[in-house]
TORMIVEX-917941 format. One line per field, with one value per residue (C-alpha): z, y, x negated. Coordinates in Angstrom, 2 decimals, padded with zeros to 5 digits, always signed. Layout:
N
z <- [Z / ...]
y <- [Y / ...]
x <- [X / ...]
***
This chain:
229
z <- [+001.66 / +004.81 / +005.17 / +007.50 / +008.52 / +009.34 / +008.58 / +010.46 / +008.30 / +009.97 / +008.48 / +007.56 / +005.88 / +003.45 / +002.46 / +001.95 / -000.62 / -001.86 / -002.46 / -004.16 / -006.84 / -006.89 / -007.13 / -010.62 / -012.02 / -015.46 / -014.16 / -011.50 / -008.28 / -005.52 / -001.93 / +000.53 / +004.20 / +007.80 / +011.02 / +013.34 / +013.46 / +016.66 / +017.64 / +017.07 / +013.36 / +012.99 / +010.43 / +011.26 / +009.12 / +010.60 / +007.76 / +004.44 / +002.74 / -000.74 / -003.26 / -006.87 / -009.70 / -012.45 / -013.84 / -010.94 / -012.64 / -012.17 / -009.49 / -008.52 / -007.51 / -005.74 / -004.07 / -003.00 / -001.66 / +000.19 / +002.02 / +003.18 / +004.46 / +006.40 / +008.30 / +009.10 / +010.75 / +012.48 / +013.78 / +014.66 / +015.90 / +012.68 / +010.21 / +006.93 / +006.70 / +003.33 / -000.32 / -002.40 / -005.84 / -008.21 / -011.74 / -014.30 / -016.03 / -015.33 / -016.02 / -014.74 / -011.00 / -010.49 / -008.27 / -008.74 / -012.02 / -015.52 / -014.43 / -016.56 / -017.01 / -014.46 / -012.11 / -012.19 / -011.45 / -008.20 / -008.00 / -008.44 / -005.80 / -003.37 / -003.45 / -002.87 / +000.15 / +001.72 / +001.00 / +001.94 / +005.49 / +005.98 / +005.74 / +009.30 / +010.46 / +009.20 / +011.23 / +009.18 / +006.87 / +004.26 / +002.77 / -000.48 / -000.95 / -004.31 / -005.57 / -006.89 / -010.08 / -010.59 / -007.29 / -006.36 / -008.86 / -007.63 / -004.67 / -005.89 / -007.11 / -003.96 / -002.36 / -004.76 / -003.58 / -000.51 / -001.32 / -003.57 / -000.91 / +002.23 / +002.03 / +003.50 / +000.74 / +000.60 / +001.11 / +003.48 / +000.70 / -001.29 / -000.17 / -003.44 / -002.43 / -001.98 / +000.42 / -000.13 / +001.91 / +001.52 / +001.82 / +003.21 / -000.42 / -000.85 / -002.92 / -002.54 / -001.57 / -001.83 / +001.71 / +001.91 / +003.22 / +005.41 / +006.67 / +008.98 / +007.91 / +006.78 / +008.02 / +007.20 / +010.07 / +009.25 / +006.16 / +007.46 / +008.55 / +006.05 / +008.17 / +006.29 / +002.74 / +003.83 / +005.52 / +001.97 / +000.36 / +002.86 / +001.63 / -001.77 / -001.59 / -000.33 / -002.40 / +000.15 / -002.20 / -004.25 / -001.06 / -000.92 / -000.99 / -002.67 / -003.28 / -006.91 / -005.74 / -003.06 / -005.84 / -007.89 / -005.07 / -001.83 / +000.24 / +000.29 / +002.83 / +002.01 / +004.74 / +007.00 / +004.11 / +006.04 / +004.33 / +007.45 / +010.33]
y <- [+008.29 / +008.65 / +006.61 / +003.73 / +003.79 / +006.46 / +004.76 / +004.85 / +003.80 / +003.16 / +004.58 / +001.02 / -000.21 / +003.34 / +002.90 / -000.63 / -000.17 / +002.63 / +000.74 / -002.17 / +000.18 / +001.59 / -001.77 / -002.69 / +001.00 / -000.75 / -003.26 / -003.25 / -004.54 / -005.45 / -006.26 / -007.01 / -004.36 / -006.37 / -004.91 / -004.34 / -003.06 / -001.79 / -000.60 / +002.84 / +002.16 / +002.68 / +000.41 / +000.23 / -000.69 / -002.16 / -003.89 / -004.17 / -007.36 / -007.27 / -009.94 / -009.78 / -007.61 / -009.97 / -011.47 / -010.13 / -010.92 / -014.51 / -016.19 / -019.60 / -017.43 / -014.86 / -017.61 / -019.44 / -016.18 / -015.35 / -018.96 / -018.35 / -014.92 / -015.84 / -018.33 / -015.73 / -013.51 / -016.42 / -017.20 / -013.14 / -012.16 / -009.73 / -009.21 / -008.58 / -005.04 / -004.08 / -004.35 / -001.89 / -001.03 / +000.41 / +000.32 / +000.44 / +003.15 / +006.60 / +008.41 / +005.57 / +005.93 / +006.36 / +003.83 / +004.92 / +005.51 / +005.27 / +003.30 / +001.41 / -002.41 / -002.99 / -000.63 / -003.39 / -005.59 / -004.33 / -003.45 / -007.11 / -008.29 / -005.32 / -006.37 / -010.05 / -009.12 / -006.97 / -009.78 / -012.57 / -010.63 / -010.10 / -013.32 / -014.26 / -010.77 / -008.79 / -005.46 / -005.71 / -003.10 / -002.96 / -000.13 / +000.02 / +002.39 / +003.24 / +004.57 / +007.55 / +007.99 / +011.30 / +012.65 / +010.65 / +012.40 / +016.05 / +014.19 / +012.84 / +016.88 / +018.09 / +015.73 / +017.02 / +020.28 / +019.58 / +017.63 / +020.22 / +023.12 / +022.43 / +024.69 / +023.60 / +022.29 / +021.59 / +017.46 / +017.11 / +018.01 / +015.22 / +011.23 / +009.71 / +007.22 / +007.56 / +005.70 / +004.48 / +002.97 / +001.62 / +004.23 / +003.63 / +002.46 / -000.38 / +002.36 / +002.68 / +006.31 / +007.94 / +009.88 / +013.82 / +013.90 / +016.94 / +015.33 / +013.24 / +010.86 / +009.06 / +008.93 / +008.24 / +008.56 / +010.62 / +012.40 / +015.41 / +016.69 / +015.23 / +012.64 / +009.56 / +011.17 / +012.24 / +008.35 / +007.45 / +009.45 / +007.92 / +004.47 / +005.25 / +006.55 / +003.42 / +001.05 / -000.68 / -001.48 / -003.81 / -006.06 / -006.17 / -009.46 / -010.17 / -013.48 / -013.47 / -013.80 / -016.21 / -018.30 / -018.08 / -018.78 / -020.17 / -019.38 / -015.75 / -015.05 / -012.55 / -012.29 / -011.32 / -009.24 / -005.65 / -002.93 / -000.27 / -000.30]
x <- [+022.75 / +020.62 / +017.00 / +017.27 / +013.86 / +010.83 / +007.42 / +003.71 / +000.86 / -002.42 / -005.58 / -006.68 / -003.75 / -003.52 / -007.45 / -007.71 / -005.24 / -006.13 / -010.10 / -008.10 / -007.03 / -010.27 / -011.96 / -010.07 / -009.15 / -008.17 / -005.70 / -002.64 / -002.99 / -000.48 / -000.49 / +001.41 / +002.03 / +002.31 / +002.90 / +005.82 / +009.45 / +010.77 / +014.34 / +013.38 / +013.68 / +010.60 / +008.35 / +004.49 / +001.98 / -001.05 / -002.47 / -002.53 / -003.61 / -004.59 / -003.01 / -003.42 / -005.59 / -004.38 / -001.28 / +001.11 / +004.17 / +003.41 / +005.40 / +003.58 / +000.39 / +002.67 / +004.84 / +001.07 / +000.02 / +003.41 / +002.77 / -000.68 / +000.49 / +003.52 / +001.34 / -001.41 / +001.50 / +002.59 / -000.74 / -001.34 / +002.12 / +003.09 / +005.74 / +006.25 / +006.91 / +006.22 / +004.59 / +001.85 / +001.40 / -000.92 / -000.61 / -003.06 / -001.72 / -002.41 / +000.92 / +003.55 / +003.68 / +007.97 / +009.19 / +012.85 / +015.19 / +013.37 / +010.52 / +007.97 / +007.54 / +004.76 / +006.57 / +010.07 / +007.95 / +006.65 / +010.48 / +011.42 / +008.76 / +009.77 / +013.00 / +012.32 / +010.68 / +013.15 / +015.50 / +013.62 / +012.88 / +016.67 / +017.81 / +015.12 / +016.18 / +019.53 / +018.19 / +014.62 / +013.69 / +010.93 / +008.38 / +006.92 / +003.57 / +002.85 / -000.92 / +000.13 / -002.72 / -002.20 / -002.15 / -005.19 / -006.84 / -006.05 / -007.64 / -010.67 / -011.05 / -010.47 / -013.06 / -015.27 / -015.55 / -015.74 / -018.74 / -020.50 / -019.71 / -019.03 / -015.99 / -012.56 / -009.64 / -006.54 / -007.20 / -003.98 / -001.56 / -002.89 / -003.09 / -003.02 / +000.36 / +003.66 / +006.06 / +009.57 / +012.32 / +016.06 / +018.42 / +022.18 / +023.06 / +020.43 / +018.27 / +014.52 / +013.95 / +010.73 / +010.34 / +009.39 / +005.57 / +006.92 / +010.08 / +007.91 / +009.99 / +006.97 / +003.33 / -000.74 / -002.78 / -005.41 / -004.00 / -002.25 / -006.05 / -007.63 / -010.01 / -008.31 / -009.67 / -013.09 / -013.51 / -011.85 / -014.55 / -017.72 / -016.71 / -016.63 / -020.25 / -021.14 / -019.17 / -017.40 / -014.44 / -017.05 / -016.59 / -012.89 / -011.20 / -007.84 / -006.23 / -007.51 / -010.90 / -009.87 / -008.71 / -012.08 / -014.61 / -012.46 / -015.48 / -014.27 / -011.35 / -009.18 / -006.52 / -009.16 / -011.24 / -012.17 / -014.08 / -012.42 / -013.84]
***
């Protein structure tokens, strides 16, 4: 089967999710990738807007969520282009054959969105970018050194997600990092990780905004919520 998309994910969208997961390292967390297709076949992510860090199976707070989000692209001119994952266990991070519970449901929702964009637009396509636990470990190491010496590392090799798209057969499809089929501004040099790593230090994530929180003290927007400059 051949991929029916490439994918471009801005800097912004990749660390915002990335300081979701960080935000709640015991639970899952979900959100939700807008941006534009063009003709090219080419899916770009421009932001990524963070959802849920509890109970994401639940549909009434997903379908609430989905309605607030489709009229903030309205109002700024974006699509739908995608959905992100983490989940709260350290070991479960396939996307594709046996996967575990948490993971079908991020399948379930992936799929709902792919659909639900096809039946507005039959040439749309969808990405899914899943926090990769283990490999954002090797990355948190890496960052480490770098920290402690000074000395250059292999940070490019490691972004701590990976990205899927439908394949030919209807099959998500985790893309090859060096197919340049799919692509993080910022990783392949290793800039995205070290700003990654600056915001850490200063605990931007603590100021991240999903819908969970919206829902618990609607004085804090979340479709907006920006810890990336």
């Amino acid at each position: 089967f051949r991929l029916m998309s490439k994918l471009n994910v801005k800097k912004g969208a990749y660390l915002t999710s990335l300081l979701h997961a960080l935000k709640y390292p015991s639970a899952s967390v979900n959100g939700v990738l807008l941006g534009h297709r063009n003709k090219g076949e080419t899916i770009k992510v421009e932001k990524a807007v963070p959802l849920l860090h509890s109970h994401i199976a639940l549909a009434p707070m997903m379908d609430a969520a989905f309605s607030l989000v489709e009229e903030y692209c309205k109002k700024e001119s974006l699509k739908v282009v995608g959905y992100y994952h983490a989940n709260a266990t350290h070991d479960q991070n396939k996307f594709s054959g046996a996967i575990s519970p948490s993971m079908a449901v991020a399948k379930r929702i992936a799929d709902r969105i792919y659909e639900t964009e096809k039946e507005t637009d039959k040439a749309a396509e969808c990405c899914v970018m899943i926090v990769d636990n283990k490999e954002l470990e090797q990355l948190a190491t890496q960052l480490e050194i770098s920290t402690k010496s000074g000395a250059a590392t292999d940070m490019g090799k490691y972004s701590g997600v990976t990205l899927h798209v439908k394949n030919s057969g209807g099959t998500w499809q985790q893309l090859d990092p060096a197919s340049n089929q799919g692509l993080v501004e910022g990783v392949d040099d290793g800039s995205a990780q070290a700003e990654l790593l600056s915001l850490i230090a200063m605990g931007a994530y603590q100021s991240l905004t999903d819908f969970d929180n919206h829902i618990d003290d609607p004085t804090r927007g979340w479709l907006t919520t920006s810890v990336v400059a």
